[in-house]
N, C-alpha and C positions, 0 to 999 in steps of 0.2 A: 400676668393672667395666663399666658402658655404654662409659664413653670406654671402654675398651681393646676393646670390640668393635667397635663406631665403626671404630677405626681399623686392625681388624685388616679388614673389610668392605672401604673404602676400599683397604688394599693388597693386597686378592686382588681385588676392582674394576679397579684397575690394572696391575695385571701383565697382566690377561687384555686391556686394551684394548694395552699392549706386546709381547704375544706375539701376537693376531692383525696388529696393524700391520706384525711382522717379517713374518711368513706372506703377509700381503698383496702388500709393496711391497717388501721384501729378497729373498727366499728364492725363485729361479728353477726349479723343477720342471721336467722331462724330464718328456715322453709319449713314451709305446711304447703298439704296438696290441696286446693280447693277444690272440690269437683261443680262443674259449672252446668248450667242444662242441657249445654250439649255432649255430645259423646268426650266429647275432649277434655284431658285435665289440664288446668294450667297453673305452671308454679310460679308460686308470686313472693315476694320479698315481706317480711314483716316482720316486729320486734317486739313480740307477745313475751315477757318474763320467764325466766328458766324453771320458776314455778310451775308453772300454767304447760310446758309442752308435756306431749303425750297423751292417749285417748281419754283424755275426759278428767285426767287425775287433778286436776286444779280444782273438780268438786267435788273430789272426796273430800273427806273430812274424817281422819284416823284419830284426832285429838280424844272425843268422847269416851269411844273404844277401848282407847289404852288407857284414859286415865281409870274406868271401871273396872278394867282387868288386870290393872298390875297388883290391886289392892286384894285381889282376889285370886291370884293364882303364889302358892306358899313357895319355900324352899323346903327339900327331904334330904333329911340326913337318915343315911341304915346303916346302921352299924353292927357289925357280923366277926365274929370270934372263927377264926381258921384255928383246923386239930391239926390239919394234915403234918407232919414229919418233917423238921429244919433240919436236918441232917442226916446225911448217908447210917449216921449210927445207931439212930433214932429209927427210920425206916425198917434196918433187920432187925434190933433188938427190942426194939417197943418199948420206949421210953415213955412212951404215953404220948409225947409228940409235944408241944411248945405251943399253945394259945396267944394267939396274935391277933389283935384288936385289928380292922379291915372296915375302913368309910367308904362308903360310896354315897353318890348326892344326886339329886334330880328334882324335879317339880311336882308340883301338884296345884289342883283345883277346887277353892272353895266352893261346895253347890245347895247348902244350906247354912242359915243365918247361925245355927246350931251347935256347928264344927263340922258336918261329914265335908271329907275328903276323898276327891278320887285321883289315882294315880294310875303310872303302869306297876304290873307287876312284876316286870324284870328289875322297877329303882325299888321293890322294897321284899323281892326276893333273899330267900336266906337270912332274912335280920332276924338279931338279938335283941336289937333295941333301934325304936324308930324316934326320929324328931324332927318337931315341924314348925320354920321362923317362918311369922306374916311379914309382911313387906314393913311393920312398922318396928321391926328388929325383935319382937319377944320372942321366945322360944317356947314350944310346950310338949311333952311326950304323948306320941299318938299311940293307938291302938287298931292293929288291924282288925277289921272286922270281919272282909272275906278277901277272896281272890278267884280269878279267873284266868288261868294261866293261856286258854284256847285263845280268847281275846286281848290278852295281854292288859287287862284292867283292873287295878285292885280299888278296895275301898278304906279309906282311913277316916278314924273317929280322934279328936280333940277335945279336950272340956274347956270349955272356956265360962265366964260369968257376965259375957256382953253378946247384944247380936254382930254377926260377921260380916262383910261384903262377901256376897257369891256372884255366882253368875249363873243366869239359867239355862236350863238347855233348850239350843235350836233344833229346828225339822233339819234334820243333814239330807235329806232323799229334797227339799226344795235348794239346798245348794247349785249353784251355777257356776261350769267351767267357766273360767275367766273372772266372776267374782273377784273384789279384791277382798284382802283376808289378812287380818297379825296372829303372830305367835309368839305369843307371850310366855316365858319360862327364865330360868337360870342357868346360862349355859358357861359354862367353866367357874362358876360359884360366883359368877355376875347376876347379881341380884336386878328383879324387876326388868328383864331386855325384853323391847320390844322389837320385831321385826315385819315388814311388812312385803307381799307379795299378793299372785293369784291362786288361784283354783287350775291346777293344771290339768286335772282329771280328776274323774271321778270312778269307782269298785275299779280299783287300780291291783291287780295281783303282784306279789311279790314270791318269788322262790321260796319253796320247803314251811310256807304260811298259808295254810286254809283261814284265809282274813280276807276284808273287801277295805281296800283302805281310799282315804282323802289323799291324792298327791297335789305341794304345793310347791312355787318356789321361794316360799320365804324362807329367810335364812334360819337352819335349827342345826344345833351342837349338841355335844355331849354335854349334860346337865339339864336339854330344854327337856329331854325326855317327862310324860306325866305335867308338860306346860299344857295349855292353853291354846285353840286353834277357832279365833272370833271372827265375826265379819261387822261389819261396817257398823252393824248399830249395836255389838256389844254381845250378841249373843252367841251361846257357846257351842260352833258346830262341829269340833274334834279336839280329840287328847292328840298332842304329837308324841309320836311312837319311834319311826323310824327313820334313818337316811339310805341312805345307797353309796357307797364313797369306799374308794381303796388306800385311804390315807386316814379315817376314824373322822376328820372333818365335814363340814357343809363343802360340797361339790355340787350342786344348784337346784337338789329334789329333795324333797322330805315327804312324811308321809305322817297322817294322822289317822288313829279308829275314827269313823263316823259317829256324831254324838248320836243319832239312835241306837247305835248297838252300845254303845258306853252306856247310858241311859236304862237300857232295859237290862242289862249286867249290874246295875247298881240297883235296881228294886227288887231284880231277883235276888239278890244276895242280901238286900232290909227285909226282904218277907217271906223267903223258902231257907232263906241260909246256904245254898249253892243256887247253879247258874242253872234254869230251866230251859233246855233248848230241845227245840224242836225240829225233825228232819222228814223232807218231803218221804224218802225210800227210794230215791232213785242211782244208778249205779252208771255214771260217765265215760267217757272215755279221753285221758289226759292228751290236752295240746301238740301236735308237735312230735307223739309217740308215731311207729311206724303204721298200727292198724289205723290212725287219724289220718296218715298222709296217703297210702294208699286207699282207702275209702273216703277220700275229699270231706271227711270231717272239718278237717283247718278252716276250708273255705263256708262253712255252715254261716249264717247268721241266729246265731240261738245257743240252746243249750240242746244236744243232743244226748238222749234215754238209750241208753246200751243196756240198762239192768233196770226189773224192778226186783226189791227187797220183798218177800214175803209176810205179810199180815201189817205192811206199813200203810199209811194214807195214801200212796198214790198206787199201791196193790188194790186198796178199798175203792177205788176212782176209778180203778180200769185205764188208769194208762200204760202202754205198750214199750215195749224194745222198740224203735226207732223212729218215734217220736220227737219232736223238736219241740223245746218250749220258747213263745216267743215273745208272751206276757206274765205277769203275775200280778195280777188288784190293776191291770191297765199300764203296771209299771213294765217301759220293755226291756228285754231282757235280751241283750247280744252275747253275752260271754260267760261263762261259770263265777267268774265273780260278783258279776251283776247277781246271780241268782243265790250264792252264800251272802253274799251284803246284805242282802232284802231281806232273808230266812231267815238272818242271825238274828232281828230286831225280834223275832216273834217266838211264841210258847206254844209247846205244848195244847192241844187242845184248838188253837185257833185256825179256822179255815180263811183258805185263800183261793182265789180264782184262777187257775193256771189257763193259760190257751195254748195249743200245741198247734201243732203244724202236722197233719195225719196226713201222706202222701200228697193229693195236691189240695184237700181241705183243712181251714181251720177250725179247731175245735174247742169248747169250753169246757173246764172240768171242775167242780168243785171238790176239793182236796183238804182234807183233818190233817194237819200236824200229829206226829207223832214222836214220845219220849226213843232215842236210841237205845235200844235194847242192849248189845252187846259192843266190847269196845276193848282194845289192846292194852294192856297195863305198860308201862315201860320198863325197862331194867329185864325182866326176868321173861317177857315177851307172852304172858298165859290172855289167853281169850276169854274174858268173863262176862257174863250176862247178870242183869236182873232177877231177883226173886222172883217166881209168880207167887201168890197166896198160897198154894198147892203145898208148893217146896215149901215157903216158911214154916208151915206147919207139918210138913213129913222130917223135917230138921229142928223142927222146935226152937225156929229163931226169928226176930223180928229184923237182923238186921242181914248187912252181909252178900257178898255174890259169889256168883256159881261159877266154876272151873269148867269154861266147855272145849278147851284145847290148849296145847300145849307147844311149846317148839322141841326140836328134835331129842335134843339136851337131856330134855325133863321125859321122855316118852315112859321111859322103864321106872319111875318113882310113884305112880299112883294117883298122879294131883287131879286129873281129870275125874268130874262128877264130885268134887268135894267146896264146902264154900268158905272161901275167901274172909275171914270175919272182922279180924283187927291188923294194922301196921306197926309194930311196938304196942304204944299203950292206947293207940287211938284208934276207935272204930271206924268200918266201912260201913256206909249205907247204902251207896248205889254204884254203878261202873263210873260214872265221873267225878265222884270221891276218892276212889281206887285209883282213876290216872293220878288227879292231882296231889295223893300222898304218893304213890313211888316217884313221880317226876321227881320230890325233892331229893331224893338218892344220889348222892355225888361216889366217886370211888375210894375215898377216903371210909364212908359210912359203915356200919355195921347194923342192921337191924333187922329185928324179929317180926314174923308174921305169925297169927293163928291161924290155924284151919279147923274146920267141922267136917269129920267123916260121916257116912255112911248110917251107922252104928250110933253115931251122938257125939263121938268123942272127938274133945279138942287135942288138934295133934299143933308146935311149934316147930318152923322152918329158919336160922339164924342163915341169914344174908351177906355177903363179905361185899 
């Protein structure tokens, strides 16, 4: 009877030196903070699933999300013919130069059962020829229908003979920092990737981009470009656009258009054929520059009025040089992006409620949009405006804009006071037709311009 106590001691001895040893050196415990009623936190021990940690994410639910949207965001192939010169012999002598087929690839998004497609317009820049695979492997040759180079969104058409999976667009102005959010694209020709993150911010500026962007960190690559940027229940609250990275990879930001200015870029380009934008008239002063830092601009909260524009809406409004704007429709407004993010969604014509900050009163203004009259051409650097009725008819033209200044270059050639008509073979109709045909000017190009003198006569300028 001793020995069988003995040795009953001895195995409950042992277990217990085997069960603390698991507990020690096996068994990995999760801490969470509880917060308790009193002021004190205390951390307590517990073995809640690897699922389950982190704020809340064990009730998200991504599944829905992605399976909606991979069906609905495409692969883009552009494919672009290069003239430029393969050889030093070629360059002096002019050979004419060697034609080399040139792929590039990126995403896009279904947004009608129909086939329109939207993308950016840097993945279907310069193509020859566009093509567009659904997630179910078919291929089909798309058709551009517009582009928006200022917001980086183009629009692409398919024909198809069935309805499509889209996705529709969400309110991006009710997006929420911290949000969880996928992005959906094809990044290095990986079809259907989903990736998932937050809302890191929101009218997020980026360098040398008058754009108000979504930043998130879900992961996006080269290729996700013109993907897919959802939230939880499917809906579509940004195109991803950009990253930030010194290596061409995800380095832990990225950055999407907001789908209301995607949105209103894509009806303006189904129902006017360009992008109809509309600008308050007011004239800023950049972050960071010296008159900002010595005049405690930095530290404003708002948007600080350095300039109004002449016969614009907020000239019409009477609002002032040093003015702060601190609202607009109620939405607030801290920084200049905030206030192009919110502008960009709207047209022409539409008024908005601005509230400023007049010394130490706030005040309400109601403010018209209005079409930008005059705007920098690129390449050749000339200042051109709008027709008014006036000029169309003292020139006898319907289409076409006006030469109102020049850079140094051009002072002694005459161009000023004459209008602007066609680009090669393709007309001009307004200053934001004029940017976006010379934007496509590489240094390779060669191409002609018309002009309308004075007199009536068409004079051509050939461009190297």
């Amino acid at each position: 009877m001793k020995k069988f106590g003995s040795l009953l001691l001895v195995s409950v001895f042992a277990g217990a030196i085997t069960l603390g040893a698991y507990k020690l050196f096996l068994e990995k415990p999760n801490y969470a903070i509880v917060p308790q009623e009193s002021s004190a936190n205390i951390i307590t021990s517990s073995y809640t699933p690897t699922s389950a940690r982190g704020s809340g994410i064990n009730e998200v639910d991504f599944t829905m999300a992605a399976e909606n949207s991979v069906n609905a965001v495409v692969h883009v192939k552009n494919v672009s013919v290069s003239k430029g010169p393969s050889s030093i012999m070629e360059f002096f002598y002019g050979y004419g130069g060697s034609q080399k087929p040139q792929v590039g690839t990126g995403s896009g998004v279904i947004i009608s059962q129909d086939g329109y497609i939207v993308t950016n317009n840097h993945v279907i820049a310069n193509a020859d020829q566009l093509q567009v695979t659904l997630n179910n492997n078919k291929t089909y040759d798309a058709e551009l229908i517009g582009t928006d180079p200022n917001s980086d969104i183009a629009l692409l058409k398919i024909d198809v003979d069935r309805k499509l999976p889209y996705l529709a667009f969400g309110d991006s102005d009710n997006t929420k920092v911290g949000e969880w959010v996928l992005a959906v694209g094809n990044p290095f020709n990986l079809t259907s990737t989903v990736t998932a993150g937050i809302v890191s911010a929101k009218a997020r500026a980026l360098a040398s981009i008058d754009q108000s962007f979504i930043q998130t960190d879900a992961a996006v690559n080269p290729g996700n470009s013109g993907g897919a940027l959802v939230n939880t229940n499917g809906d579509l609250i940004g195109i991803n656009t950009a990253i930030t990275s010194q290596t061409g990879s995800y380095v832990g930001y990225s950055f999407a258009v907001p789908s209301n200015i995607a949105k209103k870029v894509v009806e303006d380009i189904m129902e006017y054929g360009n992008v109809q934008k509309g600008i308050l008239g007011i004239n800023t002063v950049p972050m960071n520059s010296p008159y900002a830092i010595e005049n405690g601009i930095n530290e404003i909260d708002g948007v600080y009025i350095a300039g109004v524009e002449e016969d614009s809406g907020a000239d019409d409004a009477e609002l002032q040089e040093g003015d702060i704007i601190k609202n607009i429709d109620n939405v607030e407004i801290h920084k200049f992006s905030d206030l192009i993010g919110y502008i960009s969604s709207k047209r022409p014509g539409d008024q908005l409620m601005v509230t400023v900050l007049r010394g130490e009163d706030k005040m309400d203004f109601p403010v018209t949009l209005k079409e930008r009259q005059t705007i920098v051409i690129p390449v050749l650097g000339f200042e051109v405006k709008n027709l008014t009725e006036d000029e169309k008819k003292s020139f006898k033209t319907k289409k076409g804009v006006k030469i109102i200044g020049v850079p140094e270059t051009y002072r002694d050639y005459g161009f000023e006071g004459k209008v602007l008509l066609s680009f090669g073979d393709e007309e001009i109709n307004n200053i934001q037709d004029a940017k976006n045909k010379f934007g496509r000017i590489s240094r390779y190009d060669r191409a002609s311009i018309t002009m309308l003198n004075k007199k009536g006569e068409k004079e051509r300028l050939i461009i190297q």
